[in-house]
C-alpha positions in Angstrom: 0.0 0.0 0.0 1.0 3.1 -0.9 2.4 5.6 2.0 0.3 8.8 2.4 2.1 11.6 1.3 1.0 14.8 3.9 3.3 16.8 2.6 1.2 17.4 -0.6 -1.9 17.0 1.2 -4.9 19.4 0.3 -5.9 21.4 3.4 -9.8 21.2 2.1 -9.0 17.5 3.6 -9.8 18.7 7.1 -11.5 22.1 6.2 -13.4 24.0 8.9 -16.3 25.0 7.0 -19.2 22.6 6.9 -20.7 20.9 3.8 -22.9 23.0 2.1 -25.4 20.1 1.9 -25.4 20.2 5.5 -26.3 23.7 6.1 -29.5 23.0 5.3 -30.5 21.1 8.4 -28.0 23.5 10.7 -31.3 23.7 12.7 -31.1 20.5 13.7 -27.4 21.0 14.8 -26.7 20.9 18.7 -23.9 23.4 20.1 -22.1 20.2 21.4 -21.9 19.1 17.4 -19.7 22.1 16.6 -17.8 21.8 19.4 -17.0 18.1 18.5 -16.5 18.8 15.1 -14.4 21.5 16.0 -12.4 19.4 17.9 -11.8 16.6 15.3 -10.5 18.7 13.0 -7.8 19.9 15.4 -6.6 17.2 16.3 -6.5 15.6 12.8 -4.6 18.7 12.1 -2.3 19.0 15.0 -1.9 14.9 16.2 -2.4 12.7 13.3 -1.5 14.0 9.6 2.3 15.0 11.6 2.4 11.3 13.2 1.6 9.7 9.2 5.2 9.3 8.8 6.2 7.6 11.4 3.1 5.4 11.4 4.2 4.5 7.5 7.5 3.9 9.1 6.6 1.6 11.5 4.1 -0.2 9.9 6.7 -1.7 7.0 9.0 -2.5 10.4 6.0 -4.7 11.7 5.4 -6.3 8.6 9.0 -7.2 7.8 8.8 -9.0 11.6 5.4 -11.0 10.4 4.8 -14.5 8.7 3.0 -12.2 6.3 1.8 -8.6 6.3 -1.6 -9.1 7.2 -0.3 -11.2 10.6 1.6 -8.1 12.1 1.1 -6.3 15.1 0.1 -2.7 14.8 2.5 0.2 14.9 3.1 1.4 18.4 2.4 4.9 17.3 -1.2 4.1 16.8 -1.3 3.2 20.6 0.4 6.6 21.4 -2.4 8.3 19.1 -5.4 6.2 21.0 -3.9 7.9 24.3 -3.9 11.2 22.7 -7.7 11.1 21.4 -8.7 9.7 24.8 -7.0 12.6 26.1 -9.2 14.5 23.8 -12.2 13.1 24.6 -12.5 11.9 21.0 -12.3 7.9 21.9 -15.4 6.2 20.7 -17.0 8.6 18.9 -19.0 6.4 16.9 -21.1 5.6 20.0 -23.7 8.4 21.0 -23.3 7.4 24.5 -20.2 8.8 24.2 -20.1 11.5 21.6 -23.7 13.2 22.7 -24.4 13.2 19.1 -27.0 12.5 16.8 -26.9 10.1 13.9 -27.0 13.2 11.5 -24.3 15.0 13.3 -21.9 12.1 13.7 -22.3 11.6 9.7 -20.1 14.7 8.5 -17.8 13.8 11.2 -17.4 10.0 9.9 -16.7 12.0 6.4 -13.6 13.7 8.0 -12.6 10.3 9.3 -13.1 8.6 5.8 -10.5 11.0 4.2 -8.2 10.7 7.2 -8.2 6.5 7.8 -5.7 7.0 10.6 -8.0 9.4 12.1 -10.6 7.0 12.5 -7.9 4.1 14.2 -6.9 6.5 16.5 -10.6 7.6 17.5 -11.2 3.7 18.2 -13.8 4.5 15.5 -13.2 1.4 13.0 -15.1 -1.7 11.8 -15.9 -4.4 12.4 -14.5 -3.1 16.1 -17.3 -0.7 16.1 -20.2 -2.8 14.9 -18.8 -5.6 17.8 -19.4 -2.6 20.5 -22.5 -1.8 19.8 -23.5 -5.4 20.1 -22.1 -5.9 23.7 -23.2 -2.4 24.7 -26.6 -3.0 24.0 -26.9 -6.9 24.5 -23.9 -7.8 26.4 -24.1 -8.8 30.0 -22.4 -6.9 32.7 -19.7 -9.6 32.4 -19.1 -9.7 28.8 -18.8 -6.2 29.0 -16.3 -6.4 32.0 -14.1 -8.6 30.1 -14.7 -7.9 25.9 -16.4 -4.2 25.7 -13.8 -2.6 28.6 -10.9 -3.4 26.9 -12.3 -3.0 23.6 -13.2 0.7 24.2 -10.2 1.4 25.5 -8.3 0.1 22.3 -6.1 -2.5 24.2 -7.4 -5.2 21.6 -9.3 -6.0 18.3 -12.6 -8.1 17.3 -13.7 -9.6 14.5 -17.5 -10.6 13.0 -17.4 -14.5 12.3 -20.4 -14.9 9.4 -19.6 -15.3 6.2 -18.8 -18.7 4.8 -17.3 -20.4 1.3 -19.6 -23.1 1.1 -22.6 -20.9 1.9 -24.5 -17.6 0.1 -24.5 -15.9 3.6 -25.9 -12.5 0.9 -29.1 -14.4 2.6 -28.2 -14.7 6.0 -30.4 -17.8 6.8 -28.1 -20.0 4.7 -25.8 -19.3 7.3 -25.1 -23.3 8.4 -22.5 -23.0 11.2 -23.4 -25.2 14.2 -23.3 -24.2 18.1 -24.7 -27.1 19.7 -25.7 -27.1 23.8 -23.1 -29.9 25.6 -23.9 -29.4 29.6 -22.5 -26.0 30.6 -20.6 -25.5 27.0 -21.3 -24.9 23.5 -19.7 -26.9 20.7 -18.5 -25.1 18.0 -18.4 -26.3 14.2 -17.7 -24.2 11.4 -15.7 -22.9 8.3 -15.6 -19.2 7.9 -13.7 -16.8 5.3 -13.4 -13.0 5.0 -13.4 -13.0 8.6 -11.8 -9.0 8.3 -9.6 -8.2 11.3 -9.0 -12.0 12.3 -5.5 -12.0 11.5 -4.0 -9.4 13.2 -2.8 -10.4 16.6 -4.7 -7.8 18.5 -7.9 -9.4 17.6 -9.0 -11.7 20.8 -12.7 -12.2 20.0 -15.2 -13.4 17.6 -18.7 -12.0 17.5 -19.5 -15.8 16.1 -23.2 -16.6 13.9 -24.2 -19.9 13.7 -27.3 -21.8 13.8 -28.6 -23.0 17.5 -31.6 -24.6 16.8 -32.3 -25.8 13.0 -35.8 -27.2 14.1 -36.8 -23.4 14.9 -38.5 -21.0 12.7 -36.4 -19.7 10.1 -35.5 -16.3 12.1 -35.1 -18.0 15.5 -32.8 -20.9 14.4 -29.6 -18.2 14.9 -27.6 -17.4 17.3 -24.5 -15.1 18.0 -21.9 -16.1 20.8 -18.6 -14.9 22.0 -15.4 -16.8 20.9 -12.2 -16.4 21.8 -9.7 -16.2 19.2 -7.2 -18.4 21.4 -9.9 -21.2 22.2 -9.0 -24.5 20.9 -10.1 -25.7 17.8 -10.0 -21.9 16.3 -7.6 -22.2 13.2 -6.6 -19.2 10.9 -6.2 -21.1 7.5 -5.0 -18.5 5.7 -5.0 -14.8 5.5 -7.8 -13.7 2.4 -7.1 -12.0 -0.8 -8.7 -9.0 -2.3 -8.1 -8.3 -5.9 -5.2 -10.8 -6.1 -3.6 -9.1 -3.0 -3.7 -10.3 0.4 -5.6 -8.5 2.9 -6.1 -8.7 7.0 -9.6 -11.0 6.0 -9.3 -14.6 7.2 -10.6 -18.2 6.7 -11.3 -19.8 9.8 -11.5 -23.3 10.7 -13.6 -24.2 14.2 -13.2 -27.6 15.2 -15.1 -28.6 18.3 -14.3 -25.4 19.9 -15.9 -25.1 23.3 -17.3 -22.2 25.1 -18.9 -21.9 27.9 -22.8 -21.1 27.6 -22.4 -17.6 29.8 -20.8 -16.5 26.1 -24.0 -16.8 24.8 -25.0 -13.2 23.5 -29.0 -12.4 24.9 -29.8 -15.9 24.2 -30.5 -18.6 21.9 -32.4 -17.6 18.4 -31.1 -13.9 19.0 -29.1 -13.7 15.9 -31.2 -11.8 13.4 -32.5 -9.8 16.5 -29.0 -8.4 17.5 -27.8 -8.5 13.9 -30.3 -5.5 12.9 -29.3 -3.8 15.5 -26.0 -3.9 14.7 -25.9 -3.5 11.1 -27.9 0.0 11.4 -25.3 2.2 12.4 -22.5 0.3 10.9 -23.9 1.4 7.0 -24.6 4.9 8.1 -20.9 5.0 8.9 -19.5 2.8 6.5 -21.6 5.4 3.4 -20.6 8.9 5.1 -16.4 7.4 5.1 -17.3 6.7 1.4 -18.5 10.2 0.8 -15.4 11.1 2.4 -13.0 9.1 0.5 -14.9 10.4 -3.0 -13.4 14.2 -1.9 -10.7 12.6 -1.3 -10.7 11.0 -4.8 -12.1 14.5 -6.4 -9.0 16.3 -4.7 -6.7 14.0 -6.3 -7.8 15.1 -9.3 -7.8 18.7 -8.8 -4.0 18.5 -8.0 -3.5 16.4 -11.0 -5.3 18.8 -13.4 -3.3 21.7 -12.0 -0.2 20.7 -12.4 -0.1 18.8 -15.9 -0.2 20.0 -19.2 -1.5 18.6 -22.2 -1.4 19.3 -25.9 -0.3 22.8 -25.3 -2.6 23.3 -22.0 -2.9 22.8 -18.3 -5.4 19.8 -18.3 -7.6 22.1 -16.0 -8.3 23.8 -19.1 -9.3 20.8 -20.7 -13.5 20.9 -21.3 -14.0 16.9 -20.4 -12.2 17.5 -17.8 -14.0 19.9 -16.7 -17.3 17.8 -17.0 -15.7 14.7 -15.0 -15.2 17.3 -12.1 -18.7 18.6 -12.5 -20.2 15.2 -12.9 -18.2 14.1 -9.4 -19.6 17.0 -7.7 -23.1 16.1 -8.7 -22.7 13.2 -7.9 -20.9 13.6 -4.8 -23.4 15.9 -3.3 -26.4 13.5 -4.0 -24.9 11.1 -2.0 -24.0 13.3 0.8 -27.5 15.1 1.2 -29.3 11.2 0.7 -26.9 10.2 3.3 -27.8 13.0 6.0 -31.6 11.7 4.8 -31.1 8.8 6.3 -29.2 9.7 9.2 -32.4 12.1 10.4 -34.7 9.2 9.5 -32.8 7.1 12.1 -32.6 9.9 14.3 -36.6 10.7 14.1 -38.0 7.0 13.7 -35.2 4.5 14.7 -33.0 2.4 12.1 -36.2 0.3 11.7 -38.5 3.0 10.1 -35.2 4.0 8.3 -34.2 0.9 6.6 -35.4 1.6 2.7 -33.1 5.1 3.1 -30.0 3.1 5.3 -30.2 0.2 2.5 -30.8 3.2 -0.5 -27.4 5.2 0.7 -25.6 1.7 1.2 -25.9 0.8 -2.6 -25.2 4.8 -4.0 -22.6 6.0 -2.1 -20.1 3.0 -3.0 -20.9 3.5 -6.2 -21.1 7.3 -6.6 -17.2 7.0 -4.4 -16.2 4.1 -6.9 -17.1 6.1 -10.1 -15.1 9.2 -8.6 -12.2 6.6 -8.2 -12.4 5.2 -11.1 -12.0 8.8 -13.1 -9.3 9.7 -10.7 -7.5 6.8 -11.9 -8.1 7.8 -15.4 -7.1 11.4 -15.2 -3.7 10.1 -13.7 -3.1 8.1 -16.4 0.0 5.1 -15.4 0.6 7.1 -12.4 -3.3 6.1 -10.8 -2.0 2.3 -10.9 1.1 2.5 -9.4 2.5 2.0 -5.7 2.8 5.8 -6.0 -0.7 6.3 -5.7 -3.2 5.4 -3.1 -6.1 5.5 -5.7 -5.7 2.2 -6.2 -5.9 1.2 -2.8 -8.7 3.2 -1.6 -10.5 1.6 -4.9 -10.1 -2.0 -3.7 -11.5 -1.3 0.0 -14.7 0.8 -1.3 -15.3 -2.0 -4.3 -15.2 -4.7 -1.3 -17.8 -2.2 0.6 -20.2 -3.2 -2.3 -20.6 -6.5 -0.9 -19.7 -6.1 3.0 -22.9 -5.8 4.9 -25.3 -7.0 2.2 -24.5 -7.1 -1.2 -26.2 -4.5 -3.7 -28.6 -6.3 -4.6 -29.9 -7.4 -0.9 -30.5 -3.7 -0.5 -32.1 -3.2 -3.8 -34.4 -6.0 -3.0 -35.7 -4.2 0.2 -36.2 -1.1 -1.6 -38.4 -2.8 -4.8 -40.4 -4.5 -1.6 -41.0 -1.4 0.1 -41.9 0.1 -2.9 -44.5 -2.8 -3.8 -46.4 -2.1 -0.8 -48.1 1.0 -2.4 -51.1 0.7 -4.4 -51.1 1.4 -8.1 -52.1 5.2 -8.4 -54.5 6.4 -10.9 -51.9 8.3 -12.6 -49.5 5.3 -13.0 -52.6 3.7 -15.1 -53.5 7.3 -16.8 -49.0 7.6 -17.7 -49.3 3.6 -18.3 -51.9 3.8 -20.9 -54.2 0.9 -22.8 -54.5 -0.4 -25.9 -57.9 -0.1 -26.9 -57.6 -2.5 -29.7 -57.2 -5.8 -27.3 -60.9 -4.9 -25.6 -62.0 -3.9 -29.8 -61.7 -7.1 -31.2 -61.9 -9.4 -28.0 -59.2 -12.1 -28.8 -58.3 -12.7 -24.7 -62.3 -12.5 -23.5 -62.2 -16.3 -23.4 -58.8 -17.0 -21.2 -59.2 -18.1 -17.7 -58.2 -15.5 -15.4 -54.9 -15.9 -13.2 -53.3 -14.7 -9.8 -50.5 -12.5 -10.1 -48.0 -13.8 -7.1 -49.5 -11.3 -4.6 -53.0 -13.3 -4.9 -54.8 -10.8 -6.8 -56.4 -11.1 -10.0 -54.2 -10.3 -13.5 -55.6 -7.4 -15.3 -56.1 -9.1 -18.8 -55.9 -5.3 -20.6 
């Protein structure tokens, strides 16, 4: 991966203003949100774009000590920055237990943390970590908590979310066919896992694990989630997981009989959809406003590259398609930001429930809308865009991935279609649909038996 440079780093990265988009709801904008926002910015500015050298530093030091890359231990700086954002009172921000602040005003500030990555490590503020706090915040017993959540909030180790599996389309989460069976005061775990993302690194100590409890159930009950340590016996790291021919921190996991004691079980047995809405919500909220972020990243790339190359006699700035690429990015750009604070005051107003068509809505666009701004970036630049020179290709690979972490596209695009088949046909969809008055004219279907349409109802023969 390529090192970031900050000495060429646009200052818009960290800019005080706020987004225009979001000026419009500035309303609905607590004191406490400026203030925090305020805060952020500084110490992005003052603590972590200085500490990016030595964290590139150290980081190729730790992964020349490793098996492999994706097995190293973390730089010690980031430890040092944890301390400082603690200090700050910017640890755990994601959590509005913590921050104070709504969904839509923790959205702009997940934005600054999508253009700054390190940012959002140091804040504690990074999947699947996050996702697995909220899980034992809410449904974790005061024990759990005392020995997974405490240590996890305070950054001292890492977690990982145990689902997805090779043998398995786990895009439907019901084909998930991992087994935790009751033995006595123990559960026996069976399993094989991949793309478990943040299993390798040795600071990971726990699984949040899904697996079915109970296959006689009904099909929503049959899952459970439990607790697993990554040092149990039986858990085996096969390998370390590719992305785009590259290996990445994402494991395949092997659990062979591994036993846990049944106090691990999270809320109870047949609780795994339950707790998995819960924590999926705020997860994509975040996971779309670091995308928007890393799109201005992606347009700021190319407004240095513009500026300082010339072409056929011209600074490329000058250049009319290019001048429509950086047009169609900030359209594009800004439809994703204002549908993302849309969603963000839905949650805040009705809860993540009421919210879900606009969560899943934001989850398919803003990947896209960020991969298209990539992906233009990476043309502008020419040979340059694919090279280890450039961290466009890097940040391309992590957002394309994003299309199918936390429900593939088209899990999402099947929740919005059902929502939007709940609504009657209007009168004007008929009036825009029209009829052809020659079927009722000459009469050739009066004699077909009528059908049922797969929501019961009669089929409309004209």
């Amino acid at each position: 991966m390529a090192a970031l440079d900050v000495q060429n780093m646009n200052p818009a990265v960290v800019e005080a203003e706020l987004p225009r988009e979001l000026e419009m709801f500035k309303e609905r904008l607590s004191p406490k949100f400026f203030e925090a926002r305020k805060k952020v910015i500084a110490f992005v500015k003052e603590v972590v774009l200085p500490a990016y050298p030595t964290y590139n530093e150290q980081k190729k030091a730790q992964e020349a000590k490793a098996s492999s890359p994706p097995f190293a231990a973390e730089p010690p700086i980031l430890h040092e920055l944890r301390q400082q954002a603690r200090a700050r009172g910017l640890a755990n921000f994601f959590l509005p237990e913590v921050c104070g602040l709504t969904v839509l005003e923790y959205a702009p500030i997940a934005e600054i943390l999508g253009r700054v990555p390190l940012a959002n490590e140091a804040m504690n503020c990074a999947a699947p970590d996050t996702g697995n706090m909220e899980v034992l915040a809410q449904f974790g017993t005061p024990a759990q908590k005392k020995q997974w959540l405490e240590p996890l909030l305070e950054g001292r180790i890492r977690s990982a979310f145990a689902m997805t599996e090779p043998g398995a389309a786990c895009s439907d989460a019901t084909n998930v066919s991992a087994r935790i069976e009751r033995d006595g005061d123990d559960y026996v775990i069976n399993a094989h896992k991949w793309y478990i993302s943040g299993a390798c690194r040795p600071e990971c100590k726990v699984f949040i694990f899904m697996g079915v409890s109970n296959p006689e159930a009904a099909m929503h009950a049959q899952h459970s989630m439990i607790l697993v340590p990554r040092d149990a016996p039986g858990v085996n790291i096969v390998r370390a997981m590719g992305v785009f021919g590259h290996v990445h921190d994402h494991a395949e996991i092997i659990f062979d009989n591994v036993r846990v004691p049944k106090e691990n079980m999270l809320v109870g047995e047949g609780k795994g959809f339950f707790i998995a809405q819960g924590r999926l919500g705020p997860g994509r909220i975040h996971h779309c406003m670091r995308c928007v972020g890393v799109a201005e990243a992606a347009l700021d790339a190319i407004l240095h590259r513009v500026s300082q190359r010339t072409v056929f006699g011209q600074t490329m700035s000058k250049k009319d398609i290019l001048r429509q690429s950086i047009a169609e990015a900030r359209i594009d750009i800004t439809k994703a930001r204002l549908l993302c604070y849309l969603a963000a005051l839905e949650c805040d107003v009705k809860g993540f429930k009421a919210a879900r068509h606009l969560v899943s809505m934001i989850k398919v666009d803003a990947p896209r809308v960020c991969l298209k701004v990539l992906d233009e970036a990476i043309q502008i630049h020419g040979a340059h865009g694919v090279s280890q020179d450039s961290l466009l290709t890097d940040l391309y690979t992590m957002v394309r991935t994003l299309r199918l972490a936390d429900g593939p596209d088209v899990v999402h695009q099947i929740l919005i279609a059902r929502e939007e088949l709940k609504r009657e046909p209007s009168e004007i969809g008929k009036i825009i649909s029209g009829t052809n008055p020659n079927v009722e004219k000459y009469g050739k279907y009066k004699n077909l038996p009528q059908r049922r349409g797969w929501n019961g109802k009669i089929q409309a023969r004209l």
